[in-house]
C-alpha positions as CSV (number, residue, x, y, z in Angstrom):
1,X,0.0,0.0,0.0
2,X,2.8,2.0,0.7
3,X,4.2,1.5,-2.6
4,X,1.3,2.6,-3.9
5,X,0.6,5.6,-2.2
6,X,3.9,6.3,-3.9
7,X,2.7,5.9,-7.4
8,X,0.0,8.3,-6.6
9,X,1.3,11.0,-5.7
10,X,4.1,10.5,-8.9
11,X,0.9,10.4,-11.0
12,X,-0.1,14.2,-10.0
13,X,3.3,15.2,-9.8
14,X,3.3,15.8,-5.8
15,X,6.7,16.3,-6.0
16,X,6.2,19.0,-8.9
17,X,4.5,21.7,-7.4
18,X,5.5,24.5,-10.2
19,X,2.3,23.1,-12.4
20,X,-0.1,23.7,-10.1
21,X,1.5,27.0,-9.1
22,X,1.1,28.3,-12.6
23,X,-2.8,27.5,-12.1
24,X,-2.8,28.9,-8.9
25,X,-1.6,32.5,-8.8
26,X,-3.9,33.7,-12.2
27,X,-6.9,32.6,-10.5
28,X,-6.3,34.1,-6.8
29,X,-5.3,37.4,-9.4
30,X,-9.0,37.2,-10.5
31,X,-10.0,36.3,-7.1
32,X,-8.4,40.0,-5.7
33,X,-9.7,42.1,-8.5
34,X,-13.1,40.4,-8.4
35,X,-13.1,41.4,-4.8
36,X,-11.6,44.5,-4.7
37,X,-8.7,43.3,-2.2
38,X,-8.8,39.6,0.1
39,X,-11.6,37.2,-0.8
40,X,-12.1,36.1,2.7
41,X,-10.9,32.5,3.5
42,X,-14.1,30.7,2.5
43,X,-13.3,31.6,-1.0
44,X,-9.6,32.0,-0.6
45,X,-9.3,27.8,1.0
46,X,-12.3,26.6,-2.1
47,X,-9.9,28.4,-4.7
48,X,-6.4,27.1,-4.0
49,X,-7.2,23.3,-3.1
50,X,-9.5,23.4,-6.2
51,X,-7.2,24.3,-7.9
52,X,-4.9,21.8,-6.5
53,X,-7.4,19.2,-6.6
54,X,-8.4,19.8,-10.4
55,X,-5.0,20.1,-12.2
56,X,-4.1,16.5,-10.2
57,X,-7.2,15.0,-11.8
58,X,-5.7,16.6,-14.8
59,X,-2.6,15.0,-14.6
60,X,-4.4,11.5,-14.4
61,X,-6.3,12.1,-17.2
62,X,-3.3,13.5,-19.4
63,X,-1.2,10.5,-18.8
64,X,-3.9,7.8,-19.7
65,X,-4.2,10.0,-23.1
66,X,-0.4,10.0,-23.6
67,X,0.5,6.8,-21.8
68,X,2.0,5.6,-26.0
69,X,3.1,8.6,-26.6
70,X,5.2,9.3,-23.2
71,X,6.9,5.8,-23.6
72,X,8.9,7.6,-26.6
73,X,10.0,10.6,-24.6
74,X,12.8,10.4,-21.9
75,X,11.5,13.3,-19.7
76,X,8.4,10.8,-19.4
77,X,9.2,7.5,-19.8
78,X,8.8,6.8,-16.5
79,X,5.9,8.0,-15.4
80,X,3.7,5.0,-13.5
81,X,1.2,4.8,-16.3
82,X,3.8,4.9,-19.1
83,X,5.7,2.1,-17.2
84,X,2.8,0.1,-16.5
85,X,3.5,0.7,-12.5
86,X,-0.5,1.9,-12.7
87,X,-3.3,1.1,-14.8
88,X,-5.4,3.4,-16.7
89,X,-8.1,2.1,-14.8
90,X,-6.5,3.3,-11.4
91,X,-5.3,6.6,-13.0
92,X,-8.9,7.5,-13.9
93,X,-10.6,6.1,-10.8
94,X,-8.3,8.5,-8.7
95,X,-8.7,11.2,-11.4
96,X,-12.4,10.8,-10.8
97,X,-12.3,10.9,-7.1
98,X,-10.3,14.1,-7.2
99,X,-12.7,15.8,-9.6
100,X,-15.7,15.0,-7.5
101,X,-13.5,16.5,-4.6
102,X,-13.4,19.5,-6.5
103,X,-16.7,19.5,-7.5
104,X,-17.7,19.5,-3.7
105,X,-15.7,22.7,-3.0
106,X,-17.6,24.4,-5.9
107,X,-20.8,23.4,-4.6
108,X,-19.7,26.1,-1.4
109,X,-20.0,28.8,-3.5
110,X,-22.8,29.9,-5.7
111,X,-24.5,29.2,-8.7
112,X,-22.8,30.6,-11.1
113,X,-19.9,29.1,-10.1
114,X,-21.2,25.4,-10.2
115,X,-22.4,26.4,-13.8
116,X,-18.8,27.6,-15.0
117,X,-17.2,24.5,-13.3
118,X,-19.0,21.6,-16.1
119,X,-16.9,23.9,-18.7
120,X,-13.6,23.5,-16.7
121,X,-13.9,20.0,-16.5
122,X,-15.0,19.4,-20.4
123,X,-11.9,21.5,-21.1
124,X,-9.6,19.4,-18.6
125,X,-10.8,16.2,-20.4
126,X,-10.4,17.2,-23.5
127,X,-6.7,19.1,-24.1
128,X,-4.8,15.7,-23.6
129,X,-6.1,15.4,-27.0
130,X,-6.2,18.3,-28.7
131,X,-2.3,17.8,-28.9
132,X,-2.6,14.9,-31.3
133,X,-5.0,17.5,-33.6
134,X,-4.3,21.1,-33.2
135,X,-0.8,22.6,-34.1
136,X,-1.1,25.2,-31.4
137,X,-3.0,22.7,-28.6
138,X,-2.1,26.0,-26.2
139,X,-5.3,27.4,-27.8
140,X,-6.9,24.3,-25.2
141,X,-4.7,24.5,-22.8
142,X,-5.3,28.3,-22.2
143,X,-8.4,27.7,-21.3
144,X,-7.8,24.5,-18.8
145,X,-5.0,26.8,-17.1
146,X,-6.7,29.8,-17.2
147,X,-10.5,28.7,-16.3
148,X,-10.2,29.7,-12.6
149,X,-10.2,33.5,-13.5
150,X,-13.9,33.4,-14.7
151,X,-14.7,31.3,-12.4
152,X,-13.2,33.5,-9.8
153,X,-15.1,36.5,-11.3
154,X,-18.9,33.9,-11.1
155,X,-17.9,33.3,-7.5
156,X,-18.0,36.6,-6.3
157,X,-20.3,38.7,-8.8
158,X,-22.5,35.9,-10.2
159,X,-21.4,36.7,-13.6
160,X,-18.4,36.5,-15.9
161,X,-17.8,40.5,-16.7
162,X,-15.7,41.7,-19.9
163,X,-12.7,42.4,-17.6
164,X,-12.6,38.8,-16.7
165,X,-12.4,37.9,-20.4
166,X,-9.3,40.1,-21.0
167,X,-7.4,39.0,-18.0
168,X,-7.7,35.3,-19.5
169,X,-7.0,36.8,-22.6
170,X,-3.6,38.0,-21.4
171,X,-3.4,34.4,-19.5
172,X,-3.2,32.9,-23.1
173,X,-0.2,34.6,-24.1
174,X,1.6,33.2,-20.7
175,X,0.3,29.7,-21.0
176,X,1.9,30.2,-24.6
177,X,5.4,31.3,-23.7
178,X,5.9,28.7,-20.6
179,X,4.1,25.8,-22.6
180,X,6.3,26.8,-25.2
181,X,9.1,26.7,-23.5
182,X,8.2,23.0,-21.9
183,X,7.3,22.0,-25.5
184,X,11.5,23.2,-26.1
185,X,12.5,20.4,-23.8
186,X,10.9,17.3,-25.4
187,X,11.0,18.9,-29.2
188,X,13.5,16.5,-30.6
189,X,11.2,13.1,-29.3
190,X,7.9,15.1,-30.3
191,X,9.1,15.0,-33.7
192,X,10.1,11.7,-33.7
193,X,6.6,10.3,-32.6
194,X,4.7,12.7,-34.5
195,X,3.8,15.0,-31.5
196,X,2.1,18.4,-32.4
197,X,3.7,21.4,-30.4
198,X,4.1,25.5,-30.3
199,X,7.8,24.8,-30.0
200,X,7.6,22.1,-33.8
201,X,5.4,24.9,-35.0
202,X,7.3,28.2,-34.4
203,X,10.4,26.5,-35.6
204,X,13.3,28.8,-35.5
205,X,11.0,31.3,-34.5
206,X,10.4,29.5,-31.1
207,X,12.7,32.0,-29.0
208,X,11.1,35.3,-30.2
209,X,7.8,33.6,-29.9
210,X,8.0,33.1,-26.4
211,X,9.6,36.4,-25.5
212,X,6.8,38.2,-27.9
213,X,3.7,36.2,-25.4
214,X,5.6,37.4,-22.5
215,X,5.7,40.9,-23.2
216,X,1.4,40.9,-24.4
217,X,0.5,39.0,-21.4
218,X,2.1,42.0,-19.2
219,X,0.9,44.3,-21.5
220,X,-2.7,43.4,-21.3
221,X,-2.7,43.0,-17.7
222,X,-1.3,46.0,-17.0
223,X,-3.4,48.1,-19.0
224,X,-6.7,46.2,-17.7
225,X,-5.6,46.7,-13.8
226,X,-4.0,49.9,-14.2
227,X,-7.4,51.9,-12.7
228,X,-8.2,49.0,-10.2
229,X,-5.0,48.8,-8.4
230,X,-2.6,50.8,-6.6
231,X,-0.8,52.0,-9.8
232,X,3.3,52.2,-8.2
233,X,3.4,49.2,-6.3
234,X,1.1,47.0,-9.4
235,X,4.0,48.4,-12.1
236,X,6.9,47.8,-9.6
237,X,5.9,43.9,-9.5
238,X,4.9,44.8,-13.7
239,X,8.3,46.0,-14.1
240,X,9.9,42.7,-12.1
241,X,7.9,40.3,-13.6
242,X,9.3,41.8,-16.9
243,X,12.8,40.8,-15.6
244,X,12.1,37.7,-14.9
245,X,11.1,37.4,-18.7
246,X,14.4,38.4,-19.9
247,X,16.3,35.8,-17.6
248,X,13.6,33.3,-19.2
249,X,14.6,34.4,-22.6
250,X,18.5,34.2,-21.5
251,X,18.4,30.7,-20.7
252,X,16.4,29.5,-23.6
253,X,18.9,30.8,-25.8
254,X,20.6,27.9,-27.0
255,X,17.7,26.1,-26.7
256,X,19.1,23.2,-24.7
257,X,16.8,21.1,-23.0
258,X,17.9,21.6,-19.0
259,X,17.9,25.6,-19.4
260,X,14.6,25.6,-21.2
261,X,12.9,23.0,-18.0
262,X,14.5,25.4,-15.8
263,X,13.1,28.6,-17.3
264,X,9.3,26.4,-17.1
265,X,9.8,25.7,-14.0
266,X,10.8,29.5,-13.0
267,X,7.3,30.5,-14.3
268,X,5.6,30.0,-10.9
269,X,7.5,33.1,-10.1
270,X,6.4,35.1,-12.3
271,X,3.0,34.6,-11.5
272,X,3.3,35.1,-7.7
273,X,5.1,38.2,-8.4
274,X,2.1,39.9,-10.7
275,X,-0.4,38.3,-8.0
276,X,1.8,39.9,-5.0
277,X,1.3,43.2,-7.2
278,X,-2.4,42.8,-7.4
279,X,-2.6,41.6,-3.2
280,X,0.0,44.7,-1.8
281,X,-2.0,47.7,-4.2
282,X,-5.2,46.6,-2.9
283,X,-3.9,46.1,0.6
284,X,-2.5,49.9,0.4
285,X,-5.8,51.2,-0.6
């Protein structure tokens, strides 16, 4: 049992917490703006282990899809569904568990909410396969990383305004340069295998692509939050989080496969520094 408990918590990459981080810190963004400074802890607790609990199930779900796949690539060769150390029937059952975990944490909030959450899970069910389909699958994967901003937004107001859109908007462009980036380390199996990626499709192009999503994703959510936050302190983190982006771009350089997991896995930062922005201006109101 022991053992197994093991294999679990490989499956939703326990030891990995970067993934869910990058999840994490858009939607308690959302979750500040929507309420004009600290949720409360109802709403604060429901967000972060749903989040948690949702990208997990995720995880489950993506390496059942990918478990022929994965066998081909050495970052994932050894993942307990791709060796056979779990069964797609476990993955899914604990997938399934987690979801309805989720689900129950939702069902704390409102309406609106529980509405918005069926389209988070259709979307976290169906990106493992969008990558076999769509050149670009971050056009999916947006969405599954980005879907706790409008849910955020439904939690608090009941509805989904424009402002919400445009923050996930923005979202896209970050989900694009640190998917991207990812994409960078397994490029040279991917094309083996026949793997569709940003990183396969933007070619040569791959370095200025991500650096390009970077800079729009500040862009936009500067300009949206400009009027709702404290305007020094919001472009001070702005301003940092824009460094951060040129380190990223530094070590993807040469494109080698370390430097570029390494700048993926940096990304976490970057988010909690634009979320610390958003939390300290509404806290110096």
């Amino acid at each position: 049992m022991k053992k197994k408990f093991a294999l679990y918590l490989q499956l939703i990459r326990w030891n990995r917490p970067a993934g869910w981080l990058l999840l994490l810190w858009p939607t308690l963004s959302a979750l500040w703006v929507a309420s004009n400074g600290f949720p409360g802890w109802h709403l604060l607790l429901v967000f972060t282990f749903g989040t948690f609990l949702m990208r997990s199930a995720g995880c489950c779900v993506n390496d059942v899809a990918d478990r022929d796949f994965d066998r081909h690539v050495k970052r994932t060769a050894q993942r307990p569904v791709t060796s056979g150390a779990l069964s797609s029937r476990e993955a899914l059952s604990l997938g399934a568990a987690l979801a309805v975990a989720a689900f129950g944490l939702v069902l704390t909030t409102n309406a609106a909410a529980i509405v918005w959450s069926f389209a988070a899970l259709a979307i976290t069910l169906i990106y493992p396969f969008a990558k076999r389909y769509l050149a670009m699958p971050q056009a999916v994967l947006v969405v599954a990383f980005s879907f706790g901003i409008p849910m955020a937004f439904a939690a608090i107001e009941s509805q989904v305004p424009p402002l919400a859109w445009l923050l996930l908007l923005g979202n896209l462009f970050w989900v694009i340069a640190y998917d991207t980036e990812y994409a960078m380390v397994d490029r040279d199996d991917d094309l083996k295998i026949g793997m569709k990626t940003s990183a396969i499709t933007l070619g040569r192009f791959d370095v200025a692509g991500v650096m390009l999503s970077y800079l729009i994703f500040l862009a936009i959510w500067a300009f949206a939050l400009m009027g709702r936050t404290q305007s020094a302190i919001f472009m001070i983190a702005i301003s940092i989080a824009l460094l951060q982006a040129l380190w990223h771009g530094w070590l993807i350089r040469k494109r080698q496969r370390d430097d570029c997991f390494k700048a993926f896995r940096l990304n976490h930062w970057l988010g909690f520094t634009v979320f610390a922005g958003i939390a300290l201006s509404y806290a110096a109101r």
